[in-house]
PDB file of N, CA, C and O in Angstrom:
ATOM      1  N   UNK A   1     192.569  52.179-114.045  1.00  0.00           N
ATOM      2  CA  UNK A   1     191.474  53.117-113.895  1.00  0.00           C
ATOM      3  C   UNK A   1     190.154  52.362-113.670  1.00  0.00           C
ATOM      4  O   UNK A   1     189.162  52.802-113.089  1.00  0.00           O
ATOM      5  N   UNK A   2     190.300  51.228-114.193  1.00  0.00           N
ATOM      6  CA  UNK A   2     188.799  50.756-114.621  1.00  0.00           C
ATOM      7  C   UNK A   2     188.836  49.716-112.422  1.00  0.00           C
ATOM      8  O   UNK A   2     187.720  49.500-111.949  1.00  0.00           O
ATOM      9  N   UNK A   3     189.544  49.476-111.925  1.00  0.00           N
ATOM     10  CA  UNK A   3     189.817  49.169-110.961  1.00  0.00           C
ATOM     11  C   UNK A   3     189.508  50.101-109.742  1.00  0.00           C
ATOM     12  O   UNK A   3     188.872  49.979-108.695  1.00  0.00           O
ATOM     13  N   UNK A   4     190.386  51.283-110.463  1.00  0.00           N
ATOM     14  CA  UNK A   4     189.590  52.010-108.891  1.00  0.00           C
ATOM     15  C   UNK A   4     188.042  52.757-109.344  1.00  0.00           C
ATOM     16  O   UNK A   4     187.286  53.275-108.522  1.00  0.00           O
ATOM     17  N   UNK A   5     187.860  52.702-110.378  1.00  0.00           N
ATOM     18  CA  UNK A   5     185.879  53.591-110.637  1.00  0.00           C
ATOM     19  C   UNK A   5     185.192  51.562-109.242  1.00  0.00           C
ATOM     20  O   UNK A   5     184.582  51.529-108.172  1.00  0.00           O
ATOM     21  N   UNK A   6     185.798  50.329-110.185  1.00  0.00           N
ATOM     22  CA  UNK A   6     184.754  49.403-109.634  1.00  0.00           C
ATOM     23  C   UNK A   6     185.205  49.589-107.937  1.00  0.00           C
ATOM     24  O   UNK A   6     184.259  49.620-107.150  1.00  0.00           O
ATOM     25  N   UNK A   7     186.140  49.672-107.555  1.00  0.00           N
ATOM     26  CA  UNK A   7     186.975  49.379-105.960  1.00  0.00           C
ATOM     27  C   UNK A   7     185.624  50.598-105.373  1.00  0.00           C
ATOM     28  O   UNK A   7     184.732  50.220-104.614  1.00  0.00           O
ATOM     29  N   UNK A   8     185.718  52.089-105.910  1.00  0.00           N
ATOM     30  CA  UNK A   8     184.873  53.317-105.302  1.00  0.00           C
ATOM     31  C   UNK A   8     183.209  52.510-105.936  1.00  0.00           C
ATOM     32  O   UNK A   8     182.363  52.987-105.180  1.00  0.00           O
ATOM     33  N   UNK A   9     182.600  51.709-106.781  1.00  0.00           N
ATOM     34  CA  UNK A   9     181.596  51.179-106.548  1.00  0.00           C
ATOM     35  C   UNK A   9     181.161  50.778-105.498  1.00  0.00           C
ATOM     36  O   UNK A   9     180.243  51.189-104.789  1.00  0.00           O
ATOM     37  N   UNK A  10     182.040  49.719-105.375  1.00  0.00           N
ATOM     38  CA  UNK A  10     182.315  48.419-104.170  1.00  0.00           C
ATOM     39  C   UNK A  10     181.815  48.795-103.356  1.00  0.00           C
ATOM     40  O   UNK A  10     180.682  48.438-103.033  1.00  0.00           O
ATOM     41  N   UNK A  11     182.785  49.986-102.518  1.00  0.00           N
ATOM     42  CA  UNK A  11     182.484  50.214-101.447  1.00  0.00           C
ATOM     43  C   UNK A  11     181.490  51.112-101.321  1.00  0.00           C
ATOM     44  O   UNK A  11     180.923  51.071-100.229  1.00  0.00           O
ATOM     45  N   UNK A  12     181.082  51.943-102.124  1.00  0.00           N
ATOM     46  CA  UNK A  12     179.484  52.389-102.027  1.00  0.00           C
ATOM     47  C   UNK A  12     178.873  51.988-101.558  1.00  0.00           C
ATOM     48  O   UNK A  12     178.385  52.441-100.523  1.00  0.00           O
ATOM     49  N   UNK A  13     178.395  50.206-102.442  1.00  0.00           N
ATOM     50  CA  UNK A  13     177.584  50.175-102.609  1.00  0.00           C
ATOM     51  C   UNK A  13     176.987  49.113-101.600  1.00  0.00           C
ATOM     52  O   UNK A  13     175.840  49.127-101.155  1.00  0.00           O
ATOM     53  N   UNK A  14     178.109  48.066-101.286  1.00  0.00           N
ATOM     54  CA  UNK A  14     178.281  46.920-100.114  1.00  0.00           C
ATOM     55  C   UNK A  14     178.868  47.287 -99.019  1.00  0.00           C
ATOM     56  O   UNK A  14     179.336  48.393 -98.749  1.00  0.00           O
ATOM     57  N   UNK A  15     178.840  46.424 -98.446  1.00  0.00           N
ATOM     58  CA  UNK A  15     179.020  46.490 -96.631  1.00  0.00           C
ATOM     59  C   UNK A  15     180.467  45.901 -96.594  1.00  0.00           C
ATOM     60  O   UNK A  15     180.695  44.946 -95.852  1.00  0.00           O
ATOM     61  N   UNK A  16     181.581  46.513 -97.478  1.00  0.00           N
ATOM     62  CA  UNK A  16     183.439  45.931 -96.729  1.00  0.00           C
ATOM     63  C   UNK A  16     183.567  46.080 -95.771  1.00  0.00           C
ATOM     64  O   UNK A  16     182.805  46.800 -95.126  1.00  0.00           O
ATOM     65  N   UNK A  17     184.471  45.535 -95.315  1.00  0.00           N
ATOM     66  CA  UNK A  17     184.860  45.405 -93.825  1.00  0.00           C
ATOM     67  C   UNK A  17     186.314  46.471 -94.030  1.00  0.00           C
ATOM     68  O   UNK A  17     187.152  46.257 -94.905  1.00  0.00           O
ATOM     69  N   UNK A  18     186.370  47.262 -93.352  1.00  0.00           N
ATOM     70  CA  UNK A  18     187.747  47.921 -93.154  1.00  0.00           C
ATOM     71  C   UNK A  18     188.925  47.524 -92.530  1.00  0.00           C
ATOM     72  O   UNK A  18     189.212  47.456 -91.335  1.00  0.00           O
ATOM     73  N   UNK A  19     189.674  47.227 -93.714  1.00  0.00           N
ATOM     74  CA  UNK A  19     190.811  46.394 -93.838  1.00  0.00           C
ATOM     75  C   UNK A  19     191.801  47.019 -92.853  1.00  0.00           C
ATOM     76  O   UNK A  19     192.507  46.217 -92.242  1.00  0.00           O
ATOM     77  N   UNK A  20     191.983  48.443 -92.577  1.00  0.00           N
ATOM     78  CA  UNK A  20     193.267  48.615 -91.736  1.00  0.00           C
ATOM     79  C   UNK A  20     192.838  47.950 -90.208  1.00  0.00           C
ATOM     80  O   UNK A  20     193.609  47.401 -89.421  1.00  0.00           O
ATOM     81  N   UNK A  21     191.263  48.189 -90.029  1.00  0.00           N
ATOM     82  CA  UNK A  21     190.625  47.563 -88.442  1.00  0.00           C
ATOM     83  C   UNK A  21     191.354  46.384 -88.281  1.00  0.00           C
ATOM     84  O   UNK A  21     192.034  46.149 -87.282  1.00  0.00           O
ATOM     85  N   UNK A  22     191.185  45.361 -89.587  1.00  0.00           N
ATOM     86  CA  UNK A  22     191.060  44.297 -89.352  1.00  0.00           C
ATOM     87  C   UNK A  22     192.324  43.927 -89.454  1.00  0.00           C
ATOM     88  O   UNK A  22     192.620  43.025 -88.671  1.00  0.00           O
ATOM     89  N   UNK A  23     193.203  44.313 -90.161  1.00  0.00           N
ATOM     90  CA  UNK A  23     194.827  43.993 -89.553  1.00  0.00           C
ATOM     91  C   UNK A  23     195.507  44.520 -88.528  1.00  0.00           C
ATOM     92  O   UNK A  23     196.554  44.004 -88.136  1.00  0.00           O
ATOM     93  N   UNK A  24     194.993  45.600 -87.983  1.00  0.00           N
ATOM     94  CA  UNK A  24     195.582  46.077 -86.332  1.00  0.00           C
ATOM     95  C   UNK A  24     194.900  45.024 -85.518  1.00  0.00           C
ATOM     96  O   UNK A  24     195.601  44.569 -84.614  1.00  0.00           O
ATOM     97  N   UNK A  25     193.877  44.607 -85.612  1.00  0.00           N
ATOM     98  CA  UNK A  25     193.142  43.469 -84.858  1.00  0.00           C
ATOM     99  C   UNK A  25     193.770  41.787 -84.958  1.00  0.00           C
ATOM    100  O   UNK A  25     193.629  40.894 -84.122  1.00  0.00           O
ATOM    101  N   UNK A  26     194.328  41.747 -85.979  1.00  0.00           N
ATOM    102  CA  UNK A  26     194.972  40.462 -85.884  1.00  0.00           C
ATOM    103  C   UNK A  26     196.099  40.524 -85.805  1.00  0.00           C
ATOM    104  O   UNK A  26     196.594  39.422 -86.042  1.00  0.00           O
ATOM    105  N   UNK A  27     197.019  41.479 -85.523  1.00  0.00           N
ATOM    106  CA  UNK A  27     198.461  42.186 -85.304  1.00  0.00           C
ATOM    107  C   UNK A  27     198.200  42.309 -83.837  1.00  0.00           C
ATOM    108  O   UNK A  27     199.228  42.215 -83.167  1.00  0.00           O
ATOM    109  N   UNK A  28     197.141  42.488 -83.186  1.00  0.00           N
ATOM    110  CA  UNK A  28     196.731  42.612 -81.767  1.00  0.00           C
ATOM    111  C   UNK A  28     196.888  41.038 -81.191  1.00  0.00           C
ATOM    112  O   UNK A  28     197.648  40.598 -80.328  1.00  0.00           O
ATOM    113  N   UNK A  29     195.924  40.400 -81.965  1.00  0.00           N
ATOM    114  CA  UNK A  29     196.018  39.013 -81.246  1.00  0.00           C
ATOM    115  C   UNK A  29     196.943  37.856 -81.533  1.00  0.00           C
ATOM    116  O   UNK A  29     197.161  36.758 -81.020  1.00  0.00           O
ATOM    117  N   UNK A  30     197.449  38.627 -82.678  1.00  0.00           N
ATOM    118  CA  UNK A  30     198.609  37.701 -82.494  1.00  0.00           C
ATOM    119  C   UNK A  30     200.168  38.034 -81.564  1.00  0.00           C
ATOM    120  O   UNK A  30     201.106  37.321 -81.208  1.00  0.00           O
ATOM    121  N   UNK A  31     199.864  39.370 -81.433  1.00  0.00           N
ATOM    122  CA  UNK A  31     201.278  39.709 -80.220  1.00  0.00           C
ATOM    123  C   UNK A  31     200.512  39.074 -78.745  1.00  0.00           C
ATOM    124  O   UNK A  31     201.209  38.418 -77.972  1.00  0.00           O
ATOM    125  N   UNK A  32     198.976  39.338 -78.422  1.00  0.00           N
ATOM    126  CA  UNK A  32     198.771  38.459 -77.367  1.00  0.00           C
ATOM    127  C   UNK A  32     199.180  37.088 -76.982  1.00  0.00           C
ATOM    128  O   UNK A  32     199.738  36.787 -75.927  1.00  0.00           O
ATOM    129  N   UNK A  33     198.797  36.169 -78.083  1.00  0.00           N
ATOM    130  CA  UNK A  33     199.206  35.103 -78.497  1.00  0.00           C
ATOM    131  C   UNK A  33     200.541  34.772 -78.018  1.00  0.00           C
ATOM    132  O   UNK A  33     200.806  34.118 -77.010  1.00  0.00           O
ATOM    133  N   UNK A  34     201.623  35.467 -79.124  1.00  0.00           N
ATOM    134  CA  UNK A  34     202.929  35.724 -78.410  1.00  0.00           C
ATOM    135  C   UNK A  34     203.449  35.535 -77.010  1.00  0.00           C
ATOM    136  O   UNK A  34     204.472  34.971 -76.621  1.00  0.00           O
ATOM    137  N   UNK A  35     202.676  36.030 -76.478  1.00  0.00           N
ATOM    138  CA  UNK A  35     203.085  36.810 -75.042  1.00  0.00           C
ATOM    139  C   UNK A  35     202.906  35.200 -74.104  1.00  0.00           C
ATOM    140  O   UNK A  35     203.637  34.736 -73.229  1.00  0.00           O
ATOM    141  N   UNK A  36     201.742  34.694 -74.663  1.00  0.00           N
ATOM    142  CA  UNK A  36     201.005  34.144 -73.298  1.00  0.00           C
ATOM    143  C   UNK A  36     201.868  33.112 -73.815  1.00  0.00           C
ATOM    144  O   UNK A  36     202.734  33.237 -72.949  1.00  0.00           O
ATOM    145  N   UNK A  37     202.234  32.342 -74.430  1.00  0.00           N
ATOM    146  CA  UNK A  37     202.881  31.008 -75.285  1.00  0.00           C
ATOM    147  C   UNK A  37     204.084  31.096 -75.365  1.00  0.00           C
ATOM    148  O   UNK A  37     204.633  30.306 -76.133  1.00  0.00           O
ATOM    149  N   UNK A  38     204.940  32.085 -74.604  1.00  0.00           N
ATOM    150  CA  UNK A  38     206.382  32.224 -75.275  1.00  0.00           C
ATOM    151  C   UNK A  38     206.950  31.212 -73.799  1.00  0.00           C
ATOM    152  O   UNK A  38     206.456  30.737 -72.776  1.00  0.00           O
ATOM    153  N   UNK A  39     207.893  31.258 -74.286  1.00  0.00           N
ATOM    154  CA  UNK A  39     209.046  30.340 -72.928  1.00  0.00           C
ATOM    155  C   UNK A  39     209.389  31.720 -72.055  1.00  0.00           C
ATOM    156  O   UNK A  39     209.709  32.883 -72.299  1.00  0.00           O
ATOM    157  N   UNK A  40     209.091  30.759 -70.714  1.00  0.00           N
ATOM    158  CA  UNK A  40     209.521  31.835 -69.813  1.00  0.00           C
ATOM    159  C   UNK A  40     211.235  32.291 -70.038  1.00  0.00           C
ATOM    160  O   UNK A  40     212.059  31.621 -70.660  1.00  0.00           O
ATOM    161  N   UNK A  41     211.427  33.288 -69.515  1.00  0.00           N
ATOM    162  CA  UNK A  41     212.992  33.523 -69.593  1.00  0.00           C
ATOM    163  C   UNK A  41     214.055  32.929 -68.783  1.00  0.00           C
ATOM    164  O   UNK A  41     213.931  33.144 -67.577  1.00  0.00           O
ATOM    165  N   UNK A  42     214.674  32.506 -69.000  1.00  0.00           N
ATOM    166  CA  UNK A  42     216.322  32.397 -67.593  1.00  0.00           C
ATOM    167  C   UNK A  42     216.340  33.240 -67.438  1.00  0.00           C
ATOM    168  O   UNK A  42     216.082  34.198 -68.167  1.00  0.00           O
ATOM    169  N   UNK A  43     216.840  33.136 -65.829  1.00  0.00           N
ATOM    170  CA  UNK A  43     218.084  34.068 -65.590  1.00  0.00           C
ATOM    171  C   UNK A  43     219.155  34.901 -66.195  1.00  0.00           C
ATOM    172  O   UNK A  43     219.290  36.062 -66.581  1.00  0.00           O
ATOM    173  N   UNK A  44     219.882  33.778 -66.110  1.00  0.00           N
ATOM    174  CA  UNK A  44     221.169  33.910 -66.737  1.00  0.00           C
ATOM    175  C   UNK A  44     221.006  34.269 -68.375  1.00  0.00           C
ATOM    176  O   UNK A  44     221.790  33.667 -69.110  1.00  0.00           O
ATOM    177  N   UNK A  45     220.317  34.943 -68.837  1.00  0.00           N
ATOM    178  CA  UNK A  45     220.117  34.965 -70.258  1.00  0.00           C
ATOM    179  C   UNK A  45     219.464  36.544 -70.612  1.00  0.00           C
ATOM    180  O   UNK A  45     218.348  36.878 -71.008  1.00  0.00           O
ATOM    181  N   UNK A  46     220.528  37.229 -70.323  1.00  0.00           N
ATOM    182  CA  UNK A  46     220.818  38.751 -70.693  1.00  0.00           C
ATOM    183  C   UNK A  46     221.225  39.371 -71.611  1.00  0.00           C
ATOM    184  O   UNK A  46     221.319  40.596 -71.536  1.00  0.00           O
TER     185      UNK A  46
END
């Protein structure tokens, strides 16, 4: 209890950063990442 009264302070009262933004955003750049760095494919490899 005493966790979420300070957590609903917190964010009153300071400037957090919104955590779901910021993990779709690095879930973003890291599948970019992915993409550009991966080994191209064979052919033969279906």
């Amino acid at each position: 209890m005493v966790g979420t009264i300070s957590g609903v302070y917190i964010a009153q009262n300071y400037k957090v950063p919104d955590v779901q933004k910021l993990a779709s955003t690095v879930l973003f750049m890291g599948s970019l990442i992915e993409q550009n760095y991966r080994k191209p494919k064979k052919p033969d490899d279906d």
